[in-house]
C-alpha positions in Angstrom: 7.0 5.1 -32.5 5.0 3.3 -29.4 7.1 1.8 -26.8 5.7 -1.3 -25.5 4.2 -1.3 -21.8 7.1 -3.0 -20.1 9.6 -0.6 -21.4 7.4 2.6 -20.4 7.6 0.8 -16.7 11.3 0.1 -17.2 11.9 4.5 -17.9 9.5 5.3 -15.4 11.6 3.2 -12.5 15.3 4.0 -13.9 14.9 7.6 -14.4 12.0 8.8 -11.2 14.4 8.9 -7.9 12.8 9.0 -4.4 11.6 12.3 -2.4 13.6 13.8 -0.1 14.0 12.2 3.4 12.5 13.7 7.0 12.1 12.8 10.5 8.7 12.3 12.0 6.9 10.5 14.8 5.8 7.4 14.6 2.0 8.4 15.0 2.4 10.6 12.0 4.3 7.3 9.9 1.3 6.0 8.5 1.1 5.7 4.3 5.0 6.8 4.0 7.8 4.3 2.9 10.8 3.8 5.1 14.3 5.5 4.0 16.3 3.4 6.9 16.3 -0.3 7.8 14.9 -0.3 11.5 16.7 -3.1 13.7 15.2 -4.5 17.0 17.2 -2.8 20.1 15.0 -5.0 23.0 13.9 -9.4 22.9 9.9 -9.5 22.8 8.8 -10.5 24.9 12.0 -9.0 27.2 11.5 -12.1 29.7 9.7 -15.4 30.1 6.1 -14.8 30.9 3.4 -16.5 31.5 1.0 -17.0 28.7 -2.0 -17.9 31.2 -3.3 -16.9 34.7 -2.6 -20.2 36.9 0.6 -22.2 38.5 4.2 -22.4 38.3 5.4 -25.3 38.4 7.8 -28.2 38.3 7.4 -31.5 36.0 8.1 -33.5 38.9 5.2 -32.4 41.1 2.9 -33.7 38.4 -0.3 -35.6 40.1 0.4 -34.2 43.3 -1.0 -31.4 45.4 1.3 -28.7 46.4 1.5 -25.8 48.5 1.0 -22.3 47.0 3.6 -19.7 48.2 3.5 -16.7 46.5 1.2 -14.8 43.9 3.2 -12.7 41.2 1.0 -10.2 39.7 1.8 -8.5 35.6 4.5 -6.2 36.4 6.1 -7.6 39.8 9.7 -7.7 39.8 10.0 -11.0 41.4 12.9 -13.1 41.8 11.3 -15.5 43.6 12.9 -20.0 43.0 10.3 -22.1 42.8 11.1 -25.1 45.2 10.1 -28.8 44.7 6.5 -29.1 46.2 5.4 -25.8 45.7 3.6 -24.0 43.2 3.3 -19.9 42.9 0.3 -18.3 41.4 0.8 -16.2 38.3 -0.9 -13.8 36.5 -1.0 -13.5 32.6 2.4 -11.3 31.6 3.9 -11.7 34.8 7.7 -13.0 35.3 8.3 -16.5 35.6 10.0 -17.4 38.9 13.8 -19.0 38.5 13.3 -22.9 38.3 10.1 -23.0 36.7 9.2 -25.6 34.3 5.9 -24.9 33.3 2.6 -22.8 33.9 -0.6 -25.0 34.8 -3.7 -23.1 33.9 -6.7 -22.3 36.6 -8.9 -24.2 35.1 -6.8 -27.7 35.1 -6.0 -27.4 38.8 -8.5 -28.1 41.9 -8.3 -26.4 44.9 -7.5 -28.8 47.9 -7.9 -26.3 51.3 -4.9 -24.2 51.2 -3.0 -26.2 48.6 -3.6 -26.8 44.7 -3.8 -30.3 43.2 -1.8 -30.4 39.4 -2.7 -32.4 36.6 -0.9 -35.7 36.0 0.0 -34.5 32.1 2.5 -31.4 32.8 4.6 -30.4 29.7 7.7 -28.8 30.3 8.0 -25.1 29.3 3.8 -25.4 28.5 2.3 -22.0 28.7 5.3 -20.0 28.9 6.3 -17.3 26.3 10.2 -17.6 26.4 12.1 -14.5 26.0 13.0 -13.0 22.1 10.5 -15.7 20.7 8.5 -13.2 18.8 11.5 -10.7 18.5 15.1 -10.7 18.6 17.3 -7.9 19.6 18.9 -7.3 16.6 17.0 -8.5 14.0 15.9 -6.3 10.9 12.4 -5.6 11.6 11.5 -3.5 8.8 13.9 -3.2 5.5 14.4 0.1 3.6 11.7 1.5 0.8 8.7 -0.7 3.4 5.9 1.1 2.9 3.9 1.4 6.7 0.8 0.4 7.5 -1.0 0.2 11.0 0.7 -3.3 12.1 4.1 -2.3 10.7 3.3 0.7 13.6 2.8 -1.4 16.1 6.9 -3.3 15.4 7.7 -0.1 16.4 5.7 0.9 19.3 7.0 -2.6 20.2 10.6 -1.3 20.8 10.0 1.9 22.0 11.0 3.6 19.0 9.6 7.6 18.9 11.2 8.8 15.6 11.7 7.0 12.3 12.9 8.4 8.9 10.8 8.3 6.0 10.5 9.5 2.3 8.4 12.7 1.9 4.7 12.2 0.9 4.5 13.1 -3.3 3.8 16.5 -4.2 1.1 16.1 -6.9 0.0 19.0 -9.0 -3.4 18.4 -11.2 -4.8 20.5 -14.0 -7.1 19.9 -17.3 -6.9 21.6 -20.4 -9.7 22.1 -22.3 -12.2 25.3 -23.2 -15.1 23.1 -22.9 -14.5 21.7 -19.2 -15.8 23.5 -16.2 -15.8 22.2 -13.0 -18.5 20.4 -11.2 -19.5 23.5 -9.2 -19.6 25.8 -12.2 -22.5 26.4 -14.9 -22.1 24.0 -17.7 -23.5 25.7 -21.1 -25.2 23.0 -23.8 -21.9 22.9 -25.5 -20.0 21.7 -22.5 -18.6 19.4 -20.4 -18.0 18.8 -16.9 -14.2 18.3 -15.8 -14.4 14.4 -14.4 -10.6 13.5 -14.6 -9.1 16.2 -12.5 -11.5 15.3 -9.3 -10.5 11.2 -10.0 -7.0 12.0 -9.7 -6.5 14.0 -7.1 -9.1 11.6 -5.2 -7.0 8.5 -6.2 -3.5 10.5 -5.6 -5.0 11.0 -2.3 -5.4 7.2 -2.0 -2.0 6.5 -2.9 -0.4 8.9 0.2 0.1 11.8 -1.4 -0.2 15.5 -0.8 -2.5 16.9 -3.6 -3.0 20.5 -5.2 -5.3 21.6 -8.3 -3.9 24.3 -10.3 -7.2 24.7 -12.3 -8.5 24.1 -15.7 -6.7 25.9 -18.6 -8.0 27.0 -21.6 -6.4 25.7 -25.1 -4.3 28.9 -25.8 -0.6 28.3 -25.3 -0.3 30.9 -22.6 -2.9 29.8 -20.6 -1.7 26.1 -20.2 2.2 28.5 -19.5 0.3 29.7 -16.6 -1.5 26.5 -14.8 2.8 25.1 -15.6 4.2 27.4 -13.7 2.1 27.1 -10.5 2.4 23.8 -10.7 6.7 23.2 -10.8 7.8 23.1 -7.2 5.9 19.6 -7.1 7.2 16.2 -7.5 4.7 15.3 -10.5 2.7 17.3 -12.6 -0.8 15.2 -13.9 -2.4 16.5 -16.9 -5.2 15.4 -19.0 -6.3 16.5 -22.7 -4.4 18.3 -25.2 -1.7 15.3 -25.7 -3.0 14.5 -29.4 -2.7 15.5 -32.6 -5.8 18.5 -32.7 -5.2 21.8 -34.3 -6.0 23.0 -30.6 -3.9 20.7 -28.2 -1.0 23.0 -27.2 -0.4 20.7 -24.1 3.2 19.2 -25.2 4.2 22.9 -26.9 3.6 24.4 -23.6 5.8 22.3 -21.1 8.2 22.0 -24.4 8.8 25.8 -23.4 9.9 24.7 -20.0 12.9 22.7 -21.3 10.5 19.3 -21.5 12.6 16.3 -21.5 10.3 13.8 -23.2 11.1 10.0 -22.3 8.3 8.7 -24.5 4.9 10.1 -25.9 3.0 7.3 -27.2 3.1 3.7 -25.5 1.6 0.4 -27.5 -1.2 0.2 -24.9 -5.8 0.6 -26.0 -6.9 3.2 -24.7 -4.2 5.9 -24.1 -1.6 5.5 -26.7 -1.1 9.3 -26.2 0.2 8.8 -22.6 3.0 11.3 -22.7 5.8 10.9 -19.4 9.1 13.0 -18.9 10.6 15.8 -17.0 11.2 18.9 -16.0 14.0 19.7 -14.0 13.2 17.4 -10.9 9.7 17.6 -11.8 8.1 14.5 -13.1 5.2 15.2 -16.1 2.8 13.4 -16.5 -0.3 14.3 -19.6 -2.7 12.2 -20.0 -5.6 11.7 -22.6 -8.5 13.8 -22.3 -10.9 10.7 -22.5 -12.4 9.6 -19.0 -11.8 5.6 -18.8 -9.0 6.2 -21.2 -7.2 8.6 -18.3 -8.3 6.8 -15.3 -6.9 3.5 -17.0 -3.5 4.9 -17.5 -3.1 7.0 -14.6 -3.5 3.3 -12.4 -0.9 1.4 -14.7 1.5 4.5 -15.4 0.3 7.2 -12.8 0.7 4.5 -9.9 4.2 3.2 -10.5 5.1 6.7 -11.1 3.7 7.1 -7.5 5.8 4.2 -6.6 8.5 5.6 -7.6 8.9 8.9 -5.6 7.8 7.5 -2.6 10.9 5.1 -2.5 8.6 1.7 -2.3 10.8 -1.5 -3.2 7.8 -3.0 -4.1 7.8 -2.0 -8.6 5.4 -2.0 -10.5 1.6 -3.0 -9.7 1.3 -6.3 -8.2 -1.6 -8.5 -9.7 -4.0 -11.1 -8.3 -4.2 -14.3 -10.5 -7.7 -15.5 -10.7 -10.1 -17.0 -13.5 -12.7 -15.4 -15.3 -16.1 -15.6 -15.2 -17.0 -15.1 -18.1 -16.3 -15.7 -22.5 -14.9 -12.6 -23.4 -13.8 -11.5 -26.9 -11.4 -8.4 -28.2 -9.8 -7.1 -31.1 -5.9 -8.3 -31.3 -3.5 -6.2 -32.3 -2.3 -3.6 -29.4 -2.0 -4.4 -25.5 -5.6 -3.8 -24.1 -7.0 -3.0 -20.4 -9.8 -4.2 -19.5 -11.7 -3.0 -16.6 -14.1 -5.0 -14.5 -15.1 -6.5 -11.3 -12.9 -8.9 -9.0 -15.2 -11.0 -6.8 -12.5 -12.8 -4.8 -12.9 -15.6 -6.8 -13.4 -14.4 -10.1 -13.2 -11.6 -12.9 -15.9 -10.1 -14.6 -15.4 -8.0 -17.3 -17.8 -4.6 -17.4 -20.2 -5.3 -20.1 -20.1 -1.8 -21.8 -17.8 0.9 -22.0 -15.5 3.2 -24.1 -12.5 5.6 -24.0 -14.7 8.4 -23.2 -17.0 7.0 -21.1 -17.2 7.5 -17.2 -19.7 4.5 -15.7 -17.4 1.8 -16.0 -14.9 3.3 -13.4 -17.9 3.3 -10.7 -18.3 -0.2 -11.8 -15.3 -1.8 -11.7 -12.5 -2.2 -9.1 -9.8 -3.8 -11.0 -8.7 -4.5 -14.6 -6.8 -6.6 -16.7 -4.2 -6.4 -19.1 -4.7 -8.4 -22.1 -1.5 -9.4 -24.8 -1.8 -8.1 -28.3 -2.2 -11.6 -29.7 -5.1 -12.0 -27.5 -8.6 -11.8 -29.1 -11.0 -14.6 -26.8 -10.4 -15.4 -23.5 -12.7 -18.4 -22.1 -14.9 -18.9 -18.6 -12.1 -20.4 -16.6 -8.9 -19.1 -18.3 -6.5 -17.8 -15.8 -6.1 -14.0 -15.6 -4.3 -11.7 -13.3 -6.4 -8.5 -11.8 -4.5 -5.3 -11.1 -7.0 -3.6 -7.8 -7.8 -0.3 -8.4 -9.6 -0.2 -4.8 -7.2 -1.5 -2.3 -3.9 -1.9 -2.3 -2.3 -5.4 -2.1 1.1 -5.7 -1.5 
């Protein structure tokens, strides 16, 4: 029987654990999820500075012109007082003096000879970045199962910190089944067809941070498909595609059943793909995926991705969707949970005009898609919808 979409989310995320933890620079941090909480060890800034080449100050030497006794430069460690009636130059990022109340900018001062005439308005503390105001020594900065990015880099850059610990990248192992596929740099005879789902995924596995192999394309004979399983067990996730239905020639399932295949589902209420097949094993997640083009690529961004997820230790389950309106009438057959895929604008979703299970134009097309419910069969210009990217990731 089908499971509905939810509950095949629900078994992926209770029975896929994380990789394995390591060590590595923070240079080599990008795409991986954290496997520690990383806590702020210094204030940021570590002292008051000031925000603007110009004056210290004090309020009471508002309207008045003052004497200029020093010049602190970015970097000087000064421990100069400011005094009543004097004002010290400072540079952007430099240490503000003990007793200062406030940094007057270049441009609102006049020069008077040797001595600098202040504004009458001087607010106190104006222009000065006070110390731990953008971080706090001891604060969280990053929780557990974050995934980094460039400006998550940059928090720790910001404390000085070398090494972090992070969840291994995914191990991903790809191979088709099918005699009539060959791959786009063989000879394709009249009677065959070119191999387009093994090049999307590793290409979109590569997206999604992790480390890719192909196994290559086996041929529908039992021991064949034995052969491309084998090479492909010490990964994390094993992606197949063709050979999950019901053909007198689709020995995928009987294969990886000789492995000791532990099946959590193999059909999942969902148009196209209701053949999705996920389970394990060992520690190896398997994946097998209809041999249809749009029906594989569909499935592999709502099932492959949170599998994906999963491994990589990211808090952030399941796919997170955009809410945004259509653009268009659109009308489906009820009756099963349906993807859609189309185009998100930034404003709006447009749903490609054409395309099929086995078609593979609609994936160039489109860059996002929607999931309709099974009561669903119209949905009007204007009606609120909720994209799932398939081009960026938005989390």
């Amino acid at each position: 029987m089908a499971i509905k979409v939810e509950e095949a989310l629900d078994i992926i995320y209770k029975n896929i654990t994380p990789t394995s933890i390591k060590f590595v620079p923070i240079e080599q941090s990008l795409g991986h999820v954290l496997a520690e909480d990383i806590v702020a060890k210094h204030n940021l800034p570590p002292f008051d500075n000031s925000a603007m080449d110009g004056y210290a100050v004090k309020l009471q030497d508002a309207g008045t012109t003052v004497e200029i006794s020093d010049t602190i430069f970015a970097g000087d460690n000064c421990d100069a007082q400011l005094q009543e009636g004097v004002a010290i130059k400072i540079m952007t990022g430099a240490k503000i003096p003990s007793q200062c109340d406030a940094i007057v900018p270049v441009e609102n001062t006049s020069m008077q000879e040797d001595k600098v005439l202040l504004p009458e308005n001087i607010k106190l503390s104006q222009h000065i970045r006070k110390k731990g105001e953008d971080i706090e020594s001891g604060e969280i900065l990053l929780k557990k199962g974050k995934r980094l990015f460039a400006h998550q880099i940059t928090l720790l850059a910001s404390q000085g910190i070398s090494h972090i610990k992070v969840h291994k990248k995914p191990r991903i192992a790809l191979f088709a089944s099918g005699s009539e596929l060959k791959m786009h740099f063989e000879t394709v005879a009249s009677h065959q067809l070119y191999n387009t789902n093994t090049p999307t995924f590793y290409s979109r596995a590569l997206e999604l941070g992790c480390d890719v192999d192909f196994v290559g394309t086996a041929i529908d004979t039992l021991e064949d498909i034995k052969e491309h399983i084998t090479n492909a067990l010490d990964s994390d996730l094993i992606i197949t595609s063709g050979g999950v239905s019901v053909g007198d020639a689709d020995y995928t399932k009987e294969a990886f059943h000789a492995f000791g295949y532990d099946i959590f589902f193999d059909k999942i209420d969902i148009k196209p793909g209701k053949p999705t097949t996920i389970g394990k094993i060992g520690n190896t997640v398997i994946l097998n995926l209809p041999g249809n083009p749009l029906a594989a690529a569909l499935n592999f961004e709502l099932f492959g991705s949170s599998i994906i997820h999963a491994l990589s230790g990211d808090v952030s389950k399941y796919l997170t969707a955009i809410s945004t309106k259509m653009k268009v009438d659109y009308k489906t057959k009820p009756g099963r949970r349906t993807l859609i895929p189309g185009y998100f604008d930034g404003e709006t979703f447009n749903p490609c005009e054409k395309f099929a299970p086995g078609m593979v134009s609609p994936l160039a097309n489109s860059n996002s898609y929607i999931m309709l419910s099974e009561d669903c069969a119209e949905l009007k210009s204007g009606d609120l919808v909720k994209v799932i990217p398939t081009r960026f990731i938005f989390t």
